[in-house]
N, C-alpha and C positions, 0 to 999 in steps of 0.2 A: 523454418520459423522466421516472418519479419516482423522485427518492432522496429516503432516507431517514435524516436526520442522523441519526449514531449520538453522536461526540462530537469534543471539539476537545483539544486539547496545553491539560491544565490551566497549564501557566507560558508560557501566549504574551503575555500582557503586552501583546497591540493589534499587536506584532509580525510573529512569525513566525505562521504557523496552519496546523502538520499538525493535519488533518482524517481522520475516515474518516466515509465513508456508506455504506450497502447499497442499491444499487438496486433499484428494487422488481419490476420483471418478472425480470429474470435472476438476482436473486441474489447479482450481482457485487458485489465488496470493492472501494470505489472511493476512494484516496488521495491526500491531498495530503500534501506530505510537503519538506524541505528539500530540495534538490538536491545528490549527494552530488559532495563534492569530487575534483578530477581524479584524484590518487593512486586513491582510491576506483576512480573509473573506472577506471584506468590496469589497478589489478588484477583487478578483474572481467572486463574485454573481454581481459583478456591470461590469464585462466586457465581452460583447460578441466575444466571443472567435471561434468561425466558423459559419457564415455567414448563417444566417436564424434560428438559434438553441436558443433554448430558452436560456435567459439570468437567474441566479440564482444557486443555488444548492438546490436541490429538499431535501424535509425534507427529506427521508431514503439515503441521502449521508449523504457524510461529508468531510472536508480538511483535512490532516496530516500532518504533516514533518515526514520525514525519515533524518536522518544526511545522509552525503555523504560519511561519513567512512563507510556507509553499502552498498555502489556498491557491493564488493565482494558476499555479502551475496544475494543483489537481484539477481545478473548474476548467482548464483547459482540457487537460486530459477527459474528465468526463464530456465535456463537449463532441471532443473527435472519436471517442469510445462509440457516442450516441449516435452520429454519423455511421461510421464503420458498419456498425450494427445492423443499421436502416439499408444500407446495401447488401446484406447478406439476404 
């Protein structure tokens, strides 16, 4: 499996490090990201969010936050995603 770094949370400080890469055969958006606090879960797995869909987050998910000073970084990522893709 190659990814391919896209970029890192300019203010991680050696800290925290949401990540994003684009993997190189599939395409896929692959995140690291802070792990979103309970509340957070509590409302997500507790609200049916499109009409007939199961309610919860399935144990092999999970939540994240991404900060919002990482837009740049995700619009790139989906950029090179959308490429990638167009060559398979």
């Amino acid at each position: 499996m190659d990814l391919r770094f896209i970029g890192i949370d300019p203010n991680t400080g050696g800290e925290e490090s949401p990540t994003v890469w684009v993997e190189e055969e599939t395409a896929d958006l692959v995140l690291q990201g802070v792990k979103a606090e309970e509340v957070l879960e509590a409302l997500i797995s507790g609200t049916e969010w499109v009409a007939g869909h199961a309610v919860g987050i399935p144990s092999h998910e999970t939540v994240i936050r991404i900060p919002a000073r990482m837009v740049p970084i995700l619009r790139e990522a989906y950029d090179v995603a959308e490429r990638r893709a167009e060559l398979r």
